[in-house]
N, C-alpha and C positions, 0 to 999 in steps of 0.2 A: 733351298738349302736343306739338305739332310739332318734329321733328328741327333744323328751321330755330330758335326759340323758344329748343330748350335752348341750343344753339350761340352763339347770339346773347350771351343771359347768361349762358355760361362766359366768351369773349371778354371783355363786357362786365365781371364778377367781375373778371378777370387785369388791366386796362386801368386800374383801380381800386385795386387793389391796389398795382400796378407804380406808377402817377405820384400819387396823391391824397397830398399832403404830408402824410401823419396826424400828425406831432408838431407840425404849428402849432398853436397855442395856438386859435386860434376852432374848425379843424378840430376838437380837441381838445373843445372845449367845447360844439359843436354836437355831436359823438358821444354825450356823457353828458347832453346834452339830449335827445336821441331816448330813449334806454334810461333816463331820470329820466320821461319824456311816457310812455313803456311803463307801467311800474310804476304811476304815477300812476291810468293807464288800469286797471289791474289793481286795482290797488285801490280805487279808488272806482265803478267802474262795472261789471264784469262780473260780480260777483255780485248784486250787487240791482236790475241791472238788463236785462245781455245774457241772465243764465242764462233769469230770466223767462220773457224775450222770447222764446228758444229755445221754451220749451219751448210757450209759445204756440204760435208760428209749425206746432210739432208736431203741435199737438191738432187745429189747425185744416187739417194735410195729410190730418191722418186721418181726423178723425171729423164734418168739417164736409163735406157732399154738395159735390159739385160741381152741383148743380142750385139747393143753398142758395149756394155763391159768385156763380153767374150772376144769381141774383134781383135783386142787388145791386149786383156790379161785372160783372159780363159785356158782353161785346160789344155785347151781341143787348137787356141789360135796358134800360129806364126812365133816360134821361139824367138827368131828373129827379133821379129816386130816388137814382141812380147817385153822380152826384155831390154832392147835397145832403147823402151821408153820408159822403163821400171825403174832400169840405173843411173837418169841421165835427172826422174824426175826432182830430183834436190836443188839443183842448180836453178827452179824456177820458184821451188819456196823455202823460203827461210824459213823454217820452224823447226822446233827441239822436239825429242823422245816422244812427249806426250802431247804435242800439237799435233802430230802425223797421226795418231793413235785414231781418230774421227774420222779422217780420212780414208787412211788403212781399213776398218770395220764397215765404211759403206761402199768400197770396193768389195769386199770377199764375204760379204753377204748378198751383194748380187750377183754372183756367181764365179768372181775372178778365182784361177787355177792359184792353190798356193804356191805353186813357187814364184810367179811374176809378182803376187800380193805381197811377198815376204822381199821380194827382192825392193820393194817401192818401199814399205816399212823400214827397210835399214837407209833405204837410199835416201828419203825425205828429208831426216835431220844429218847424215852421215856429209852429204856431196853437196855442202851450204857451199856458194860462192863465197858470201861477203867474211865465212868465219872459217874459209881455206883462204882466203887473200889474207888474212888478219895474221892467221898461223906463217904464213910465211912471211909477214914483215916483223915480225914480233919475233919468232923464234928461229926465222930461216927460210930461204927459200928452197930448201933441200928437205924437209921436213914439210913445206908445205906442200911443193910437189906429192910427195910420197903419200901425204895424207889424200892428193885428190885421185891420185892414182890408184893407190889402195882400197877406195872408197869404192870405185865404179867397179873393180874387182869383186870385190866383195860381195857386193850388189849381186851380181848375174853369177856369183860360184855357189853364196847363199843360196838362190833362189833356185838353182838348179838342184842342189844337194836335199833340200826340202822335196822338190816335184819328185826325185827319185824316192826319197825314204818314206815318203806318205800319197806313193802314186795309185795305191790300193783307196784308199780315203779320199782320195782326190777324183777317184773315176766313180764311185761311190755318192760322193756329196754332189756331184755336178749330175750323174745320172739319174740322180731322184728328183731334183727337178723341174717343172712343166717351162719350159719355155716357149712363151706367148709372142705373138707377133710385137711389133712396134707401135705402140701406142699412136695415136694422129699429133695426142701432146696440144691440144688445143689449136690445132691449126699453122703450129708455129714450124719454121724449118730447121734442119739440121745448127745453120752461121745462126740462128736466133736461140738457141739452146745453148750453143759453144759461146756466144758471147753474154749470154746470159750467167752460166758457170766461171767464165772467165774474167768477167768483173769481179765475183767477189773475190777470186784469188790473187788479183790486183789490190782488192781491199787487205787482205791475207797482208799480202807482202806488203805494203807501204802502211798497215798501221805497227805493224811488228818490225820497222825498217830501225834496226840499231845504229845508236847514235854512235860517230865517228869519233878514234880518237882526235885529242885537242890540236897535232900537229898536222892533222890530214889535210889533203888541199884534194882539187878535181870535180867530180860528179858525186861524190860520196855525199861530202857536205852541204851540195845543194839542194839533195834528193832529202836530204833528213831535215833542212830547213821548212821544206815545203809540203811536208809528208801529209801533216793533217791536211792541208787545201786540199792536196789529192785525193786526200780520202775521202773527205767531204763532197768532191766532186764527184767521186764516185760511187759513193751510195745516192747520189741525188741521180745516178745515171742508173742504178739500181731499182732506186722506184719507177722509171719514169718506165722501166721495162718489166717490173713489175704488173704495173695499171694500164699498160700496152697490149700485153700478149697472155698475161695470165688471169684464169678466171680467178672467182675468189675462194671456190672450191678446191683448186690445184694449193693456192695459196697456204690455205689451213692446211692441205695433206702436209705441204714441205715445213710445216711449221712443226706437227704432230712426229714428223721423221722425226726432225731436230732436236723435240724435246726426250722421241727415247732412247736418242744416242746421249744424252746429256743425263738424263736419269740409269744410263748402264754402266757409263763411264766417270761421272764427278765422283761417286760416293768413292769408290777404288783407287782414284789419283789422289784424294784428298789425304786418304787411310797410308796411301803410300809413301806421299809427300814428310807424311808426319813420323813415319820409320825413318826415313832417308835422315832428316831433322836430325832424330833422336839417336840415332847412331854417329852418324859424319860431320852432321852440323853444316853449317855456310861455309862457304869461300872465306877464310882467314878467321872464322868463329870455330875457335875449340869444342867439341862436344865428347860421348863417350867413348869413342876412339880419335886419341890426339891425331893431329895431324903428323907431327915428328915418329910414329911409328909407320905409319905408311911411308914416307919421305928415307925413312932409314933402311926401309926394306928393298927399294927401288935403285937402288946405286946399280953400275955395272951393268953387263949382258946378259945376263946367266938368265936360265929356265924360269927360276922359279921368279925371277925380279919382272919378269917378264907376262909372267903368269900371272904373279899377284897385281901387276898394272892394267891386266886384262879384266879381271874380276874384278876389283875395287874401280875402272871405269864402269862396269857393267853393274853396277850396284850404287854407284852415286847417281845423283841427279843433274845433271848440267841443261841451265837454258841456254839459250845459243850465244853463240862469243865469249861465257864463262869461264871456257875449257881454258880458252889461251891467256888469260893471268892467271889461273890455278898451274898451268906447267910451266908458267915463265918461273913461279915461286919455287914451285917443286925440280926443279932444272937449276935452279940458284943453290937448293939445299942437296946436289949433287943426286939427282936423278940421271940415270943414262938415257940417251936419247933414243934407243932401242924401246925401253919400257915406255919411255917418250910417248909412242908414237901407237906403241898399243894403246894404250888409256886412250887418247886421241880417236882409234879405231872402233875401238869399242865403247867408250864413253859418251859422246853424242846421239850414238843407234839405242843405247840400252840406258836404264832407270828402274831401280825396284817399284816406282810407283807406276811406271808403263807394263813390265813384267807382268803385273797382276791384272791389269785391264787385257793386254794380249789375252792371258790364258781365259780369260771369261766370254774371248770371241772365238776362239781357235783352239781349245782344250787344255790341260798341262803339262800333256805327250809331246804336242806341236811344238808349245812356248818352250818347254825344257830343250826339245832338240833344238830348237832355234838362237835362242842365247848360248848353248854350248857349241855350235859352229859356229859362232862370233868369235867365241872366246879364245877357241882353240886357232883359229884363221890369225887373230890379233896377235896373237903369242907365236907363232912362229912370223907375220910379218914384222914384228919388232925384235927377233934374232938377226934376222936375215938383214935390216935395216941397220942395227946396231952393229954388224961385223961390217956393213961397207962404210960407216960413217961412225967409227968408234971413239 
């Protein structure tokens, strides 16, 4: 951090300190908003879901070639290829803004091209199965469609618009450096890596598997009945593959990955969490922007109602399935279904506390273009939504 940096927010600290009224009652209440949105955060989502993720994002610094990332997401690979698996990968995990984030940082530090990395970043939390099926029984099947459709769009037009605007950096970042052949990986084959990777992402998804609502009937409720046995069973499928094929040296590496995604990434989601708090508050918790002024601004089709549902998605924080009783409310308190559908678009992919971890792995050139073709995509597909379903 630069000399300038720290300065800036000691200054800033003191200035805060000095004049922020903290005993008024809202100040007051948006503070134990932020540190209640913490905790919340703590407890529902960083162990069955961030740890995961981590350790994911690990296995895949380590033990996934960088000649296997480029096959894929690279530069230089098959657009094709490239994004037909960028945009599609949401549908296989369930996780919010900042669970994809670990993910995201250990693909495009081994080398993945931005625009497939950025297209997998909006797609991970954006193209959820279980919280597009939820959007259409709860608010519509016309809406949920749109959101899944929207969603893979999105995906592959982001990620192209990125490889264009930053193709000078991108030929740059990937030309400097050394690519080494293929590790031997201890011996182990290509289906013993993939299933090694692939278990925990099964763990991913069945320990993060959201509970159904009360009147659900089918596969839903029996998969969440039985979520822990599975999981349980599959970390016991995890060591056994562990103590099978990997030495205890690989071990330690994937451990040491783990811990410095998690020491780049907690400090910044934590910092973030606690703005998001402090400004918006919870789902149905007042903080120091009411809810009823957002709610007021949203009515109708228009530009800016459309805008401002774009941005305030893109600045709140939603875990997954959140979204859809936050718009069932805001849709009650006369939201149009246009602004609807942007929030929807944009609110899943985007989180001030993700914002800040992006730009520390991708710069603040990247993150700023990148949430601003969100925003602007979001706002015009929720015009275009709202004039055929007005």
């Amino acid at each position: 951090m630069k000399e300038r940096t720290k300065l800036l927010l000691i200054v800033g600290g003191f200035l805060a300190a000095y004049y922020v009224p903290w005993n008024h009652p809202v100040i007051v209440m948006s503070g134990l908003e932020a540190f209640m949105m913490l905790q919340e955060y703590a407890q529902e989502h960083v162990l069955t879901c961030l740890i995961p993720a981590f350790f994911i994002a690990g296995a895949i610094a380590v033990f996934v070639s960088q000649a296997s990332v480029l096959k894929y997401f690279g530069a230089q690979a098959s657009k094709i290829l490239s994004y037909s698996v960028a945009s599609v990968s949401g549908t296989i995990l369930a996780v919010c803004s900042c669970t994809v984030l670990p993910l995201f940082a250990g693909i495009y530090t081994r080398g993945a091209g931005i625009g497939p990395a950025t297209a997998f970043l909006y797609s991970g939390p954006a193209i959820n199965v279980l919280a597009i099926t939820l959007t259409a029984k709860i608010l519509g099947w016309e809406l949920g469609l749109a959101r899944a459709v929207g969603a893979v769009i999105f995906a592959v037009i982001t990620g192209l618009l990125m490889a264009v605007i930053f193709r000078k950096d991108d030929a740059s970042r990937t030309a400097g450096q050394i690519y080494v052949p293929d590790a031997e990986g201890g011996g182990r084959t290509l289906t013993q890596d993939s299933l090694y990777i692939g278990t925990m992402v099964l763990i991913l998804v069945f320990a993060a598997f959201a509970k159904p609502s009360p009147d659900a009937t089918g596969l839903w409720p029996a998969i969440f009945a039985l979520k822990w046995h599975i999981t349980i069973a599959l970390l016991i499928v995890l060591g056994l593959m562990l103590r099978a094929w990997f030495t205890r040296e690989e071990c330690k590496n994937w451990v040491d990955a783990t811990w410095g995604f998690m020491k780049q990434i907690f400090p910044l989601l934590a910092g973030g969490v606690l703005v998001a708090g402090f400004m918006l508050g919870r789902p149905g918790h007042p903080a120091l922007i009411p809810d009823q002024w957002i709610a007021s601004l949203l009515g109708g089709n228009s530009l800016s109602a459309n805008l401002i549902a774009s941005v305030a998605g893109a600045l709140m924080y939603f875990a997954t399935l959140t979204e859809v009783p936050i718009l069932q409310g805001l849709l009650g308190a006369g939201m149009g279904k246009g602004p609807a559908l942007a929030l929807l678009l944009a609110g899943p992919a985007l989180s001030l506390p993700n914002m800040l971890v992006i730009g520390s792995v991708m710069g603040v050139k990247k993150t700023a273009t990148f949430c601003g073709i969100i925003v602007v995509m979001s706002t015009i597909a929720g015009m275009l939504y709202g004039n055929l379903f007005p």
